[in-house]
DRENKOLMI-116656 format. One record per atom (N, C-alpha, C): residue number from 1; residue in one letter; atom name; y, z negated, x negated. Coordinates in steps of 0.001 Angstrom, whole numbers. Example, Ala and Ser with C-alpha at 12.3 -4.5 7.8 and 13.67 -1.06 7.14 Angstrom:
<num=1, residuo=a, atomo=N, Y=-5690, Z=-7800, X=-13190>
<num=1, residuo=a, atomo=CA, Y=-4500, Z=-7800, X=-12300>
<num=1, residuo=a, atomo=C, Y=-3300, Z=-7800, X=-13200>
<num=2, residuo=s, atomo=N, Y=-2250, Z=-7080, X=-12850>
<num=2, residuo=s, atomo=CA, Y=-1060, Z=-7140, X=-13670>
<num=2, residuo=s, atomo=C, Y=30, Z=-7870, X=-12900>
***
This chain:
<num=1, residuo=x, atomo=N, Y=16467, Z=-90370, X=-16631>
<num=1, residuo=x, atomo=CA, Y=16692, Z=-91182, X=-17795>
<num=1, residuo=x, atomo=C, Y=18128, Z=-91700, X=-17706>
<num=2, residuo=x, atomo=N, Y=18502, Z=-93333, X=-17868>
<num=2, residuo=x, atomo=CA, Y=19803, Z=-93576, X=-17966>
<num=2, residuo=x, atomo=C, Y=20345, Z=-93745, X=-18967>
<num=3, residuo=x, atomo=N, Y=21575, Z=-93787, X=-19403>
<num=3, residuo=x, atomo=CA, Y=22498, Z=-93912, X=-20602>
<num=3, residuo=x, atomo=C, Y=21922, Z=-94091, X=-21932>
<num=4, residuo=x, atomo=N, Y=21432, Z=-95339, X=-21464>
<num=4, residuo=x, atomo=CA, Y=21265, Z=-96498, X=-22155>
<num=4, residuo=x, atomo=C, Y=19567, Z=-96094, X=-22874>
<num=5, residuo=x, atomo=N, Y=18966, Z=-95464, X=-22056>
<num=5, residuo=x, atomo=CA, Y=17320, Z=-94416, X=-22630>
<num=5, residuo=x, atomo=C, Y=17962, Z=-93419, X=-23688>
<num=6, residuo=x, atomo=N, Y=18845, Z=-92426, X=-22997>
<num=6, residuo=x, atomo=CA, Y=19378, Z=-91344, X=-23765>
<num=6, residuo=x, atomo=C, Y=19732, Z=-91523, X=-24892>
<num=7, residuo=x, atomo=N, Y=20974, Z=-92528, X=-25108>
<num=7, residuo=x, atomo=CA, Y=21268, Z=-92894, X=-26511>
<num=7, residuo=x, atomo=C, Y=20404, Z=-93341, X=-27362>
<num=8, residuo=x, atomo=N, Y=19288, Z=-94161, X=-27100>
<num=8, residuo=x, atomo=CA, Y=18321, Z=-94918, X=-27805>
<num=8, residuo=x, atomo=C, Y=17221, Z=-93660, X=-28478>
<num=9, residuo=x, atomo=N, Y=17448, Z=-92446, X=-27779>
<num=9, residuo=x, atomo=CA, Y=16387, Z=-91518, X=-27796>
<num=9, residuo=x, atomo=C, Y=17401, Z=-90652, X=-28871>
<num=10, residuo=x, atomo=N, Y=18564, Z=-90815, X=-29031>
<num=10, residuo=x, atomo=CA, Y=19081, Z=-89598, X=-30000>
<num=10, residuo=x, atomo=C, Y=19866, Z=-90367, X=-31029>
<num=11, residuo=x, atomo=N, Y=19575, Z=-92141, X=-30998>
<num=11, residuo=x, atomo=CA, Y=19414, Z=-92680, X=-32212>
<num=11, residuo=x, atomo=C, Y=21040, Z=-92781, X=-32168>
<num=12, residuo=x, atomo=N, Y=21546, Z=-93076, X=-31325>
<num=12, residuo=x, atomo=CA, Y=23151, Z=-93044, X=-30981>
<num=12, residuo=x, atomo=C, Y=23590, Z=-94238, X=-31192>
<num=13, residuo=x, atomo=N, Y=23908, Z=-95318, X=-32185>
<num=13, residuo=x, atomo=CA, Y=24375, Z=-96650, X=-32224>
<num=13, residuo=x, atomo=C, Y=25407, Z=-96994, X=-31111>
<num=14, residuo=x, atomo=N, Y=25074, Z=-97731, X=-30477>
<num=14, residuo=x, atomo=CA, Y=26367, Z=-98445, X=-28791>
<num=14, residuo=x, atomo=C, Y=27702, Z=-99010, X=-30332>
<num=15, residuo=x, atomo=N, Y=27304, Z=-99618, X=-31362>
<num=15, residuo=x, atomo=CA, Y=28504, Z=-100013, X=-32398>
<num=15, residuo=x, atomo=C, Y=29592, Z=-98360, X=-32597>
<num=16, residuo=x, atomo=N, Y=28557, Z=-97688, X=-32687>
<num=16, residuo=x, atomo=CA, Y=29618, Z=-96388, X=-33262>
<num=16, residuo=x, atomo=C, Y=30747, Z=-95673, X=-31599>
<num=17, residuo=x, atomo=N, Y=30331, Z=-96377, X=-30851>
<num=17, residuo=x, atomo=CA, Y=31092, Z=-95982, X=-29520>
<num=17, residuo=x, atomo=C, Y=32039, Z=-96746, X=-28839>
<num=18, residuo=x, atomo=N, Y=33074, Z=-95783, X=-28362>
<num=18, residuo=x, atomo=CA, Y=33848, Z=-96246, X=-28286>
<num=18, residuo=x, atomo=C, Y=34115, Z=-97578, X=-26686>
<num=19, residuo=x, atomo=N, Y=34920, Z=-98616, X=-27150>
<num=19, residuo=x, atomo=CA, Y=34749, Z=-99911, X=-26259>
<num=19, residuo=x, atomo=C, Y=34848, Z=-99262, X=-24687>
<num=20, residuo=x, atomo=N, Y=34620, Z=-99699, X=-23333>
<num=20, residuo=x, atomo=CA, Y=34463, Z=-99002, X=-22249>
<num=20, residuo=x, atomo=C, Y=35053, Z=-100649, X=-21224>
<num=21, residuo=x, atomo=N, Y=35539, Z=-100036, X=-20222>
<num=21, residuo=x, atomo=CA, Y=35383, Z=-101277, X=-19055>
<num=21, residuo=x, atomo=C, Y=34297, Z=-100666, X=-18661>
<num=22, residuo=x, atomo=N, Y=33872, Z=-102723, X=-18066>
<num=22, residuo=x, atomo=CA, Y=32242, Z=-102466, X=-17867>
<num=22, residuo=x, atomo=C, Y=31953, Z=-101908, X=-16213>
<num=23, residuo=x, atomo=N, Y=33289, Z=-102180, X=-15585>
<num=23, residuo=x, atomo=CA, Y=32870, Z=-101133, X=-14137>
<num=23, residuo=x, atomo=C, Y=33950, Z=-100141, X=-13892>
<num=24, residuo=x, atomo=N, Y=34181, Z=-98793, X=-14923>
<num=24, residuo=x, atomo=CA, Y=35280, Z=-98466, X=-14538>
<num=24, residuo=x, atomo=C, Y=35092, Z=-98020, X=-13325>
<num=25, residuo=x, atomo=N, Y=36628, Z=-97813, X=-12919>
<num=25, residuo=x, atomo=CA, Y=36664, Z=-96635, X=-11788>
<num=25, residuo=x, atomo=C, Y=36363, Z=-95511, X=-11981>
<num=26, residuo=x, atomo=N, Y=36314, Z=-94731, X=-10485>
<num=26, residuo=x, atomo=CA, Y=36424, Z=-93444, X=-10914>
<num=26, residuo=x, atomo=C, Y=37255, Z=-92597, X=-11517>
<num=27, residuo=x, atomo=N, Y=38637, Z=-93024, X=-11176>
<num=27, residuo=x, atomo=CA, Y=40083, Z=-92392, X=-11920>
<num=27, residuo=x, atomo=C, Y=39580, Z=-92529, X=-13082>
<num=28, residuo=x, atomo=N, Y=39155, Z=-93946, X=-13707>
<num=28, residuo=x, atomo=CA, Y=39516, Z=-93877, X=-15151>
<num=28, residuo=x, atomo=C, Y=38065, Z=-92843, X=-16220>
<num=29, residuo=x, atomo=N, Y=37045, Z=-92800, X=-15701>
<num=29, residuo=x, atomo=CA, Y=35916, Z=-91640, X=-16102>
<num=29, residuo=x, atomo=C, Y=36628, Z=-90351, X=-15576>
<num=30, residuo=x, atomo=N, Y=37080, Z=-90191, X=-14603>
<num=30, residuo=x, atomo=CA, Y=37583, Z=-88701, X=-14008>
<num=30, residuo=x, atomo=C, Y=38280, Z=-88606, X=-15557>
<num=31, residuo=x, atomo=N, Y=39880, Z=-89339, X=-15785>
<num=31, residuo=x, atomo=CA, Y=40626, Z=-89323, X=-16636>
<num=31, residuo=x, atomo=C, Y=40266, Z=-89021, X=-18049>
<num=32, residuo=x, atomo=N, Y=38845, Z=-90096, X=-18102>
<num=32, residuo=x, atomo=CA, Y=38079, Z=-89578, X=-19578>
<num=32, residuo=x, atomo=C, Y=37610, Z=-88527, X=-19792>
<num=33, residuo=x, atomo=N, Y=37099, Z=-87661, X=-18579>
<num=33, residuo=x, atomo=CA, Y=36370, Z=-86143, X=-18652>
<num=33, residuo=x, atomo=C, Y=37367, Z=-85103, X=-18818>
<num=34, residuo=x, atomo=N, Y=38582, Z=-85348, X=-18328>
<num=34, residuo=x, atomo=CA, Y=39591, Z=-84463, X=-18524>
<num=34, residuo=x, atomo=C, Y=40225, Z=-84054, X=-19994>
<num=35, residuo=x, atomo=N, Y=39888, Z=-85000, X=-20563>
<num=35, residuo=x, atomo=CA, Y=40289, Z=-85080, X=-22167>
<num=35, residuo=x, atomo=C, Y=39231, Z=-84461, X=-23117>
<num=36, residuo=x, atomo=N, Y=37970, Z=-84123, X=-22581>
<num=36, residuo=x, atomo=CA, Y=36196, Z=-84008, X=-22899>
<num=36, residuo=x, atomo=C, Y=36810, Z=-84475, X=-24521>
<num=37, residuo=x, atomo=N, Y=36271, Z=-85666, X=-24770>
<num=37, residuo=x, atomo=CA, Y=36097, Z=-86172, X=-25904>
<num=37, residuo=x, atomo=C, Y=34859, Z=-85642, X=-26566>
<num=38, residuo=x, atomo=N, Y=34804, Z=-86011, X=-27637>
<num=38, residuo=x, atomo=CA, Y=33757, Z=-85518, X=-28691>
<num=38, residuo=x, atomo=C, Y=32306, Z=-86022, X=-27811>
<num=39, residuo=x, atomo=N, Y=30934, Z=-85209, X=-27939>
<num=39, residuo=x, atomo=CA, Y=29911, Z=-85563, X=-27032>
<num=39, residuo=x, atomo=C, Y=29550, Z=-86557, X=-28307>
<num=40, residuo=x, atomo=N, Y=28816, Z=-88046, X=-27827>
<num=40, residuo=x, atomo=CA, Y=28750, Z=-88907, X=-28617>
<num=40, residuo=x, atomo=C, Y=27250, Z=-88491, X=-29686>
<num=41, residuo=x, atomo=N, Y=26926, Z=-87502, X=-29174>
<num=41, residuo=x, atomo=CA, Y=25476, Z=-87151, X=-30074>
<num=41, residuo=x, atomo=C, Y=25786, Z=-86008, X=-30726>
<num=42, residuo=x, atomo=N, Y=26283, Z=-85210, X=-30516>
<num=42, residuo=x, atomo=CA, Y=26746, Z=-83835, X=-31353>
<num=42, residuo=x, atomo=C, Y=28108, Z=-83370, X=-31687>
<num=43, residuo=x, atomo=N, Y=29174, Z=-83866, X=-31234>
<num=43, residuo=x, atomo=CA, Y=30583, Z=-83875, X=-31309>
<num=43, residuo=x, atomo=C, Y=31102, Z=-82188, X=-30877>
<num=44, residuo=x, atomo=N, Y=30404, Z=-81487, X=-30016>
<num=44, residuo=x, atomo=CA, Y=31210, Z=-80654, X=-29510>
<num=44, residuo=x, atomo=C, Y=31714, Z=-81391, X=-27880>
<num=45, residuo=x, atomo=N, Y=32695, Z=-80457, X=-27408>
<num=45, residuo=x, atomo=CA, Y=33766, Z=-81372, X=-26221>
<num=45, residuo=x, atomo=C, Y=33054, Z=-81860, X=-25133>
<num=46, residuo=x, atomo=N, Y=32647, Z=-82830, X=-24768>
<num=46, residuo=x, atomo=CA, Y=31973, Z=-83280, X=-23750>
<num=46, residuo=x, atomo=C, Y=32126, Z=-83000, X=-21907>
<num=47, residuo=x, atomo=N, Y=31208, Z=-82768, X=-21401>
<num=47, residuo=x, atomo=CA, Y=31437, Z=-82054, X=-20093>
<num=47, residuo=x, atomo=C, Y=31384, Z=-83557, X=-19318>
<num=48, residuo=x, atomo=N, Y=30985, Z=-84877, X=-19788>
<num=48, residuo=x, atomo=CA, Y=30761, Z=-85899, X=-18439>
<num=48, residuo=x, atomo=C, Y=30765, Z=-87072, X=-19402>
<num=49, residuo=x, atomo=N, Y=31373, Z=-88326, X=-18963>
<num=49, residuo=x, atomo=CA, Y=31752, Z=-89267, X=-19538>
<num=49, residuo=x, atomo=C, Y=30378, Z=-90709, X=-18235>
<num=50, residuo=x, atomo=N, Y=30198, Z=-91577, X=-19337>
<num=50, residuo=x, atomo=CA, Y=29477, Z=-92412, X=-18561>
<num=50, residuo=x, atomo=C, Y=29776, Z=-93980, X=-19477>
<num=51, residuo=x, atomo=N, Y=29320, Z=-95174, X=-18703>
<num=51, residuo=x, atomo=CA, Y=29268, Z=-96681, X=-19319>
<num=51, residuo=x, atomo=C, Y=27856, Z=-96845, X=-19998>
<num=52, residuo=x, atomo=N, Y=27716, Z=-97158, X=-20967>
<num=52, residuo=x, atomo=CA, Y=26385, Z=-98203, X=-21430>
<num=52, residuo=x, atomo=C, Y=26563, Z=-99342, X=-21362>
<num=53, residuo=x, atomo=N, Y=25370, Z=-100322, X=-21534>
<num=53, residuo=x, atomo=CA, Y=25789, Z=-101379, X=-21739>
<num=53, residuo=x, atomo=C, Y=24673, Z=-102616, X=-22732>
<num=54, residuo=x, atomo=N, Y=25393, Z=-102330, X=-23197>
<num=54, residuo=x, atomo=CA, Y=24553, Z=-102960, X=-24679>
<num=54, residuo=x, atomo=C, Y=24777, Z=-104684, X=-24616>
<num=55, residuo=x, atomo=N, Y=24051, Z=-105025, X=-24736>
<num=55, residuo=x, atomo=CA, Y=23798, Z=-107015, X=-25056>
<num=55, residuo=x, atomo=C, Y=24695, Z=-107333, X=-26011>
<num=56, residuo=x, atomo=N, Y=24899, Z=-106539, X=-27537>
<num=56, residuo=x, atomo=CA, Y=24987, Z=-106897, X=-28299>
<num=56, residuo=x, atomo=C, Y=26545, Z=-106548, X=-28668>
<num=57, residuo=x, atomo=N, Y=27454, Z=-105370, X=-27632>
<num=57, residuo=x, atomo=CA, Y=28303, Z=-104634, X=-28098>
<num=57, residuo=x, atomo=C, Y=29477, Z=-104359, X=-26739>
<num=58, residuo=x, atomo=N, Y=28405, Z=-105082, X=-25519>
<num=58, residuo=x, atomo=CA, Y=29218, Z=-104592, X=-24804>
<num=58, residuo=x, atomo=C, Y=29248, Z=-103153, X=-23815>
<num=59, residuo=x, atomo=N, Y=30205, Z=-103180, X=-22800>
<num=59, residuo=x, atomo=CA, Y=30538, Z=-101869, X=-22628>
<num=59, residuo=x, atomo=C, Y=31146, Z=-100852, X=-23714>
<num=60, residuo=x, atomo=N, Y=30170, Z=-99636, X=-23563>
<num=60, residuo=x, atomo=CA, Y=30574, Z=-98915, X=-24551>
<num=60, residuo=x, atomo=C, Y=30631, Z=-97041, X=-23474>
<num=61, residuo=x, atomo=N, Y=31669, Z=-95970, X=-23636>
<num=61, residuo=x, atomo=CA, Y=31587, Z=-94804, X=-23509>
<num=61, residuo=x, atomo=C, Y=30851, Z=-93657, X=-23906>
<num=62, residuo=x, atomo=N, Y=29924, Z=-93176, X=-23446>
<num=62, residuo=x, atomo=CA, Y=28470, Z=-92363, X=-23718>
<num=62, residuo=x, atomo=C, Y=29186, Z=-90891, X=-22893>
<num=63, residuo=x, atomo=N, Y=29564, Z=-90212, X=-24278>
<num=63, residuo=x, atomo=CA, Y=30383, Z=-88602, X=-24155>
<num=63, residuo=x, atomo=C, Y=29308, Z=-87953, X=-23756>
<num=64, residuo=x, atomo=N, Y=28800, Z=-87259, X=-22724>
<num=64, residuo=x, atomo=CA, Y=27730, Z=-86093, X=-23184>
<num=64, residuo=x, atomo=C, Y=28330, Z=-84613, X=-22480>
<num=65, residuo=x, atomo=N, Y=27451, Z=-83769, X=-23613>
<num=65, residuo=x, atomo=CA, Y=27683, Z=-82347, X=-23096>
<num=65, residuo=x, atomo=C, Y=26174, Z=-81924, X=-22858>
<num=66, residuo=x, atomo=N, Y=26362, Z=-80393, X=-22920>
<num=66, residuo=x, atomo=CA, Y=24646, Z=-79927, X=-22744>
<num=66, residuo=x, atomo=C, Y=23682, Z=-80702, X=-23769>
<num=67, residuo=x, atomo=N, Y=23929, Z=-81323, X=-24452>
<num=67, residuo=x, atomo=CA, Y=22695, Z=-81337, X=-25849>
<num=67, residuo=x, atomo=C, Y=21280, Z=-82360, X=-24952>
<num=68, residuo=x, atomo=N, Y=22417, Z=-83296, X=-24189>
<num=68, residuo=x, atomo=CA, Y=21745, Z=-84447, X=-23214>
<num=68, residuo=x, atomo=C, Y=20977, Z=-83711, X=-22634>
<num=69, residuo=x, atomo=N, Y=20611, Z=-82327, X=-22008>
<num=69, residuo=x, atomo=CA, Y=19927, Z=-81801, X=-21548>
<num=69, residuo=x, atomo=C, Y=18474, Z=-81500, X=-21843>
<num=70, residuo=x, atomo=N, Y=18810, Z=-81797, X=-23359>
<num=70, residuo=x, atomo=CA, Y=17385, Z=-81184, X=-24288>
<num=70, residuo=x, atomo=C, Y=16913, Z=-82692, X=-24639>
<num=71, residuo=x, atomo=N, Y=17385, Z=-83569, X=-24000>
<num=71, residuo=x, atomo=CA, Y=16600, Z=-84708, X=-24273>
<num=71, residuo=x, atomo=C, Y=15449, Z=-85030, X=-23149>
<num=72, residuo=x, atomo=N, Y=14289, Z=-84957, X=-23762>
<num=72, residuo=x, atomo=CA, Y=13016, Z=-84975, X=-23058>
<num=72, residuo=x, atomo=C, Y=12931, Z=-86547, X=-22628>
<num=73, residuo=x, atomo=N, Y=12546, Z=-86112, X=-21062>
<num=73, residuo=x, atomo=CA, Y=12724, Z=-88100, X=-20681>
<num=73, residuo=x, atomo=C, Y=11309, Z=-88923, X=-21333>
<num=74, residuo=x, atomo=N, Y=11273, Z=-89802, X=-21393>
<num=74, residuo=x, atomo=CA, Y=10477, Z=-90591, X=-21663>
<num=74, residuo=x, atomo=C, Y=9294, Z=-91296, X=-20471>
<num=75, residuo=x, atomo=N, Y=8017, Z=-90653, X=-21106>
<num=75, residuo=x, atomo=CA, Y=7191, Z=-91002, X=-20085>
<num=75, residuo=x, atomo=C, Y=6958, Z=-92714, X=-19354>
<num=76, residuo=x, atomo=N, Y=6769, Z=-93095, X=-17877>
<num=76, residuo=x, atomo=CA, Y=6423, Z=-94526, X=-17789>
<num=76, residuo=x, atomo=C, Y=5172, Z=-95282, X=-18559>
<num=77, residuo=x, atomo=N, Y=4176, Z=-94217, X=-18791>
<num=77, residuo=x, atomo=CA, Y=3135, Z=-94328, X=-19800>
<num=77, residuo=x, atomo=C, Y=2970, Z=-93947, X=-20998>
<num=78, residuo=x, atomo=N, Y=2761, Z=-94296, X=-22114>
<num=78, residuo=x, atomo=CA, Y=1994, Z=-93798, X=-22936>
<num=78, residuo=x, atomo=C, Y=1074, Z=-92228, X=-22531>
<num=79, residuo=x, atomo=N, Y=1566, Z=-90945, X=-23168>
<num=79, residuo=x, atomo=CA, Y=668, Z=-89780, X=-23267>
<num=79, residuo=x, atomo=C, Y=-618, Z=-90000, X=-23064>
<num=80, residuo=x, atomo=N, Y=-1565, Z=-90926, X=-24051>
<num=80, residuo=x, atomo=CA, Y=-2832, Z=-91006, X=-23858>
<num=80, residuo=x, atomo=C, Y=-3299, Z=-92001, X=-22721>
<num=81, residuo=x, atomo=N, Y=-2675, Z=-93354, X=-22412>
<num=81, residuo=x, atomo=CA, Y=-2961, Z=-93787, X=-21654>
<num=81, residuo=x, atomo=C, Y=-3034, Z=-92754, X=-20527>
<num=82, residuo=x, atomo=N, Y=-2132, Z=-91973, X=-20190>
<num=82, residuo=x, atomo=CA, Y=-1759, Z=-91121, X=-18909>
<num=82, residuo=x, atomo=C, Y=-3194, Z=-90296, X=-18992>
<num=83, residuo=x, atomo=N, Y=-3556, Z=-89153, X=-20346>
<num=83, residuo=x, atomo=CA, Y=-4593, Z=-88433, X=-20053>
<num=83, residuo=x, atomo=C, Y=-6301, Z=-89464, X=-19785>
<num=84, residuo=x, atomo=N, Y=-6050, Z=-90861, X=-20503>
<num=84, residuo=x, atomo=CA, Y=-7233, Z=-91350, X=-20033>
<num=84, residuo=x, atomo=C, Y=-7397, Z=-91853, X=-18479>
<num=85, residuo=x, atomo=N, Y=-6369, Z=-92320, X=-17819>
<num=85, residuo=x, atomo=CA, Y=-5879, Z=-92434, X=-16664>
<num=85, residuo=x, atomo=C, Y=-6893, Z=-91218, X=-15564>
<num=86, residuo=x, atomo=N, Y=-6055, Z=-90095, X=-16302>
<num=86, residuo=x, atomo=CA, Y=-6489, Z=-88966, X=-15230>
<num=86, residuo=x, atomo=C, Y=-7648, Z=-87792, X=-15603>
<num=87, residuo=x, atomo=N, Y=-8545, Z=-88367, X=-16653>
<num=87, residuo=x, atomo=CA, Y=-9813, Z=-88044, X=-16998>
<num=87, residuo=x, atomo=C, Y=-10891, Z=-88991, X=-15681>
<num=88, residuo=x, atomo=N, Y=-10401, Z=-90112, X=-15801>
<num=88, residuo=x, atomo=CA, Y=-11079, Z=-90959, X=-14566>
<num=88, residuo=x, atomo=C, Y=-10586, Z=-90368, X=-12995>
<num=89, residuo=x, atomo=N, Y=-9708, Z=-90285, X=-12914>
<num=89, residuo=x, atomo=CA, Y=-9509, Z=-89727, X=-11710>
<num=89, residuo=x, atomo=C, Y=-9899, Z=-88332, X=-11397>
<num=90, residuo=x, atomo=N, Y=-10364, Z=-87633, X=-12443>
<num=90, residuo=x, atomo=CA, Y=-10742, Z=-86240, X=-12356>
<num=90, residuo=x, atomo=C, Y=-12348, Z=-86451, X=-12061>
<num=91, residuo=x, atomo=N, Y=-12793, Z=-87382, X=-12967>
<num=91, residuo=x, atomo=CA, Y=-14424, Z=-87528, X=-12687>
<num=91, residuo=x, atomo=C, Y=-14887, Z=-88006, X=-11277>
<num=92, residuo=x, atomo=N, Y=-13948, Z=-89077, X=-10778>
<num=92, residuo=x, atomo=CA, Y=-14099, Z=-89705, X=-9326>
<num=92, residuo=x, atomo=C, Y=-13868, Z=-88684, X=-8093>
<num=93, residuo=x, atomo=N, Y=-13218, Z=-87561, X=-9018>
<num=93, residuo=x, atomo=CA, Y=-13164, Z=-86346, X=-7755>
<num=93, residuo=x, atomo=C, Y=-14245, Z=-85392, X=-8326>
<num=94, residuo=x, atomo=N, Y=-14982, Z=-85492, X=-8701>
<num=94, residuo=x, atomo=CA, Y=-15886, Z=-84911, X=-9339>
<num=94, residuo=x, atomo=C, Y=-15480, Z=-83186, X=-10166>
<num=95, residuo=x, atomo=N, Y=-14161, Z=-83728, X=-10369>
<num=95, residuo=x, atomo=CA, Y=-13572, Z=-81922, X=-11614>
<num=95, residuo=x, atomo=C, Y=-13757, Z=-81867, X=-12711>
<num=96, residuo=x, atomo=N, Y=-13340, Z=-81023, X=-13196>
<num=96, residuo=x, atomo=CA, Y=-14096, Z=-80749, X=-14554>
<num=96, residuo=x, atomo=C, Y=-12366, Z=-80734, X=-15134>
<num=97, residuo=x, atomo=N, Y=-12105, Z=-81519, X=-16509>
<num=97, residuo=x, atomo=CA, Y=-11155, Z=-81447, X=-16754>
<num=97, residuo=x, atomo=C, Y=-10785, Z=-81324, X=-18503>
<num=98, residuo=x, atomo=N, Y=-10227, Z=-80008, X=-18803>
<num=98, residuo=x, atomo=CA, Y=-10053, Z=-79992, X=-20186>
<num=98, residuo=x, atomo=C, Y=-8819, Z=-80086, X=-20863>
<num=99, residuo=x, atomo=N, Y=-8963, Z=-80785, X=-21599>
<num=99, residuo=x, atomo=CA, Y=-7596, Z=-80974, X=-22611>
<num=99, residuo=x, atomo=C, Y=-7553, Z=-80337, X=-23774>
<num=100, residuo=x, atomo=N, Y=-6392, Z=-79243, X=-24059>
<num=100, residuo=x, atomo=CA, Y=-6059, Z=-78337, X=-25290>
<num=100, residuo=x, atomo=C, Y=-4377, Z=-78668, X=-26235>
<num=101, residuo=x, atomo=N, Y=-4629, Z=-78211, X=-27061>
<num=101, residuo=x, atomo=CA, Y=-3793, Z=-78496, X=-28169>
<num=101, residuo=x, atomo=C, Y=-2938, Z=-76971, X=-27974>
<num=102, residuo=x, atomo=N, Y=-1528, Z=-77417, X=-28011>
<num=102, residuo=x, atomo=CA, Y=-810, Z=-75796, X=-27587>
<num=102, residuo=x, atomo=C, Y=-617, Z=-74894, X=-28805>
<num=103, residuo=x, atomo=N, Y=-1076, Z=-75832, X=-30386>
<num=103, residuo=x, atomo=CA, Y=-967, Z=-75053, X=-31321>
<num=103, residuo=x, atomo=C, Y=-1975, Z=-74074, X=-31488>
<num=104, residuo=x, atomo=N, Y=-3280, Z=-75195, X=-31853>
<num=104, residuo=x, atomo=CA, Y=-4527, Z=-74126, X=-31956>
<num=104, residuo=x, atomo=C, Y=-5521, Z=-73725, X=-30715>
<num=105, residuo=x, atomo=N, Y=-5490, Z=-74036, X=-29446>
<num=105, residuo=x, atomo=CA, Y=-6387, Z=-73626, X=-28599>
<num=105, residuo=x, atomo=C, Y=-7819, Z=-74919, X=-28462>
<num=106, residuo=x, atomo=N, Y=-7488, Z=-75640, X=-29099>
<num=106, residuo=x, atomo=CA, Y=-9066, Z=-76294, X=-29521>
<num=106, residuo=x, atomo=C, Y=-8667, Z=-77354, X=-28463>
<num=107, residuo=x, atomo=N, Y=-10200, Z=-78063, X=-28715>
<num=107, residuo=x, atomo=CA, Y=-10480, Z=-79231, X=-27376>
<num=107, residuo=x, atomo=C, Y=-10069, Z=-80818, X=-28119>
<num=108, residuo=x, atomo=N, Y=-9531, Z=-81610, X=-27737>
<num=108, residuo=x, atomo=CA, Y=-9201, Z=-82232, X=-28090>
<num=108, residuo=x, atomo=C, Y=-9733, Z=-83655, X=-27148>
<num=109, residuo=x, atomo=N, Y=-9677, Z=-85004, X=-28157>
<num=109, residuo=x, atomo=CA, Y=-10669, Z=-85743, X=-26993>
<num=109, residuo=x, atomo=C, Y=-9662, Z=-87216, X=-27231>
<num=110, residuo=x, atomo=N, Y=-8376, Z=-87523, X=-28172>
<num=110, residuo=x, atomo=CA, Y=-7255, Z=-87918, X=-28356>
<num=110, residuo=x, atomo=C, Y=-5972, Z=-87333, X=-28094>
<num=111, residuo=x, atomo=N, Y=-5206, Z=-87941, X=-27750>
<num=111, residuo=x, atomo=CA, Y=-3438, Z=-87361, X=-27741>
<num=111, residuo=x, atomo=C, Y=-2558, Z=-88576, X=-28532>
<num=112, residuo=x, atomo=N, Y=-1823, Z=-87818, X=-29031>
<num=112, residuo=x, atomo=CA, Y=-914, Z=-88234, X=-30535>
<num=112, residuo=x, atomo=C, Y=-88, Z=-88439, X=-29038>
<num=113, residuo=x, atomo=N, Y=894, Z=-90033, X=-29103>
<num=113, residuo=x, atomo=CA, Y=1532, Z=-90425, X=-28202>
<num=113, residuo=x, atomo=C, Y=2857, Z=-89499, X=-28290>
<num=114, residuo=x, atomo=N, Y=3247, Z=-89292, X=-29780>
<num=114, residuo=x, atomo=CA, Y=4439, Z=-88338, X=-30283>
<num=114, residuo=x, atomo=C, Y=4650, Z=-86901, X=-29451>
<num=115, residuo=x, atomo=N, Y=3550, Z=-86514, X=-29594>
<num=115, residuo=x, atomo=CA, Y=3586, Z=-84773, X=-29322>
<num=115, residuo=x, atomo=C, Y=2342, Z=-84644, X=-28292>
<num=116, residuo=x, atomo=N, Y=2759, Z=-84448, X=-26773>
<num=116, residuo=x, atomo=CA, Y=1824, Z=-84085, X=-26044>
<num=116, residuo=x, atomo=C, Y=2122, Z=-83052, X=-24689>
<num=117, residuo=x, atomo=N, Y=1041, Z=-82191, X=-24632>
<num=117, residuo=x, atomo=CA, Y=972, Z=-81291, X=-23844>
<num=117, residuo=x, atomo=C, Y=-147, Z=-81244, X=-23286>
<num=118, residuo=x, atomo=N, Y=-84, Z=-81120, X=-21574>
<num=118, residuo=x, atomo=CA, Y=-1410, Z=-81360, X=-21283>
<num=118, residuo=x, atomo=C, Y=-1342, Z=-79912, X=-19988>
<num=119, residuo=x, atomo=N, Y=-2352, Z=-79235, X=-19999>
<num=119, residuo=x, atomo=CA, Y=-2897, Z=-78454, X=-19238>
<num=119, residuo=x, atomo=C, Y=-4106, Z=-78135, X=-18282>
<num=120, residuo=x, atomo=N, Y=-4018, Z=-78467, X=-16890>
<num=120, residuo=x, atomo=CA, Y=-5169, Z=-79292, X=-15706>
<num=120, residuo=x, atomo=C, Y=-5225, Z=-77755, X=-15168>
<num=121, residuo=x, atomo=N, Y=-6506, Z=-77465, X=-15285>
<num=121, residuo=x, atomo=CA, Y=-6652, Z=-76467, X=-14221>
<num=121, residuo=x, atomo=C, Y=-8382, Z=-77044, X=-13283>
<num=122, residuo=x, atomo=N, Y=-7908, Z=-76980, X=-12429>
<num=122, residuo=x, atomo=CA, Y=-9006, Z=-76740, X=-11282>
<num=122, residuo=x, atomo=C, Y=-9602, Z=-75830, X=-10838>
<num=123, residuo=x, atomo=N, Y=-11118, Z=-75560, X=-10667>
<num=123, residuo=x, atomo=CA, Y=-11308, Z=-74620, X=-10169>
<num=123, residuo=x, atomo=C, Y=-12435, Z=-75031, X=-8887>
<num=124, residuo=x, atomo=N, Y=-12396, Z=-74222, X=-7493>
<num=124, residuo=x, atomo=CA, Y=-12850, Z=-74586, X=-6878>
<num=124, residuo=x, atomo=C, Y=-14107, Z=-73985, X=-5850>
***
């Protein structure tokens, strides 16, 4: 996931950040990490400094510490597109393929694009 995903995913305005050259060097990010500024999503001291680059705002400085870690990347598909995807590819290999819900155990024959977990077992 790049910068520019991350922030959009933790709702991080590029306006609330601070202005950036748009190719720094390395000195000048080395220089910014040394200072660990506030992480731009949670404001404890940031371990790695990076550029965004917003249409509307410019180069802007994207602080992160661990929190960036717990940001779940964003699939190239849609959840359900993906499990209808590979319901067909399971039948063309002729497997048997079930989809469960991690709350209650039950069978499920939709996926909520929001919240998905999917579990493939094969047996052979």
């Amino acid at each position: 996931m790049n910068g520019e995903e991350a922030a959009r995913k933790l709702g991080i305005s590029p306006a609330s950040l601070p202005p950036a050259p748009s190719a720094p060097r390395f000195a000048e990010t080395w220089a910014r990490m040394q200072q660990e500024p506030p992480c731009s999503a949670c404001g404890q001291p940031s371990r790695t400094s990076g550029v965004i680059h917003d249409p509307n705002h410019g180069s802007r400085w994207l602080d992160q510490c661990r929190c960036f870690l717990q940001t779940p990347p964003t699939p190239p598909v849609p959840p359900g597109q993906f499990l209808h995807e590979l319901r067909g590819v399971a039948a063309d290999a002729r497997l048997s393929l079930s989809t469960c819900t991690d709350e209650s155990g039950g069978m499920v024959s939709d996926v909520d694009d929001a919240r998905f977990h999917l579990i493939l077992s094969a047996c052979f």
